[in-house]
N, C-alpha and C positions, 0 to 999 in steps of 0.2 A: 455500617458493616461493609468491609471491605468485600466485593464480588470476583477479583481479578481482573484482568486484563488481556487475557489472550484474545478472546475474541475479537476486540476495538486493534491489535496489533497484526491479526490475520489481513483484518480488511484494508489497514493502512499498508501492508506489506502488499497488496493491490494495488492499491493507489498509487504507489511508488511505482509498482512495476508499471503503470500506465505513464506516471508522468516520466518513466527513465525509457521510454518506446519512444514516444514523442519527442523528448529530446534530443535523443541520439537521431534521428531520423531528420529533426531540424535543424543541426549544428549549422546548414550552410543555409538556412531558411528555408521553411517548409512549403513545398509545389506538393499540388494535386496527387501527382503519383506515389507521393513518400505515404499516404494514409493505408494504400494497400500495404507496404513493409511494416507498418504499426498493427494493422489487424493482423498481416501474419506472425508478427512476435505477441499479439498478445494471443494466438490459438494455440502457439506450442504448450507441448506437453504441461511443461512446469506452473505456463502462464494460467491452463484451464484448470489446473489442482488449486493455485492459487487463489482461485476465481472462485473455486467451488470451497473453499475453506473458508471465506469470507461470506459467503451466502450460507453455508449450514450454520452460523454462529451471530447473523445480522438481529435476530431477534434477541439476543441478549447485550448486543451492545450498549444502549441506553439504561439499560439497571450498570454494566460496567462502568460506565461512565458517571453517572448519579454515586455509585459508591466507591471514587477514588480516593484512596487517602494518602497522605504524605509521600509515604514509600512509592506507591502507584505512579503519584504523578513527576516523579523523580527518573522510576522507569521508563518511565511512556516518555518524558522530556529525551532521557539520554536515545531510547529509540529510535526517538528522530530525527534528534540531532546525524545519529547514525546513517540514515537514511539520506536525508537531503545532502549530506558528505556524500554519498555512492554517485547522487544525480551529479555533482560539480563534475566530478572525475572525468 
């Protein structure tokens, strides 16, 4: 029985915004200083809604997950592909 998927796509939509802070902050290689710029992109506004859409919905990720079907994981594939495209950019 298929559960959906939004929940496991909130928290990856986290996850991205963490590894796209990081990145962008180390494009010329990451010193000391760059970590205060990464905590202040991840407190803004967007970053702590993000944050909190992924924590109201953690408990249902692993039934998500456990019931992906076909279609699901097709979605969730193209999602990320989406995703890790934003990070190259």
């Amino acid at each position: 029985m298929a559960h959906g998927i939004k929940e496991l796509k909130e928290a990856l939509v986290y996850g991205f915004a963490v590894a796209g802070a990081i990145l962008a902050e180390g494009k010329d290689g990451f010193q000391p200083a760059d970590l205060g710029k990464v905590i202040d992109k991840l407190l803004s506004d967007d970053s702590i809604a993000q944050l909190k859409a992924a924590i109201e919905g953690a408990s249902a990720i692993q039934a998500e997950i456990q019931g992906v079907d076909l279609w699901e994981g097709i979605e969730l594939g193209r999602f990320v592909l989406a995703e890790v495209k934003k990070l190259s950019v």
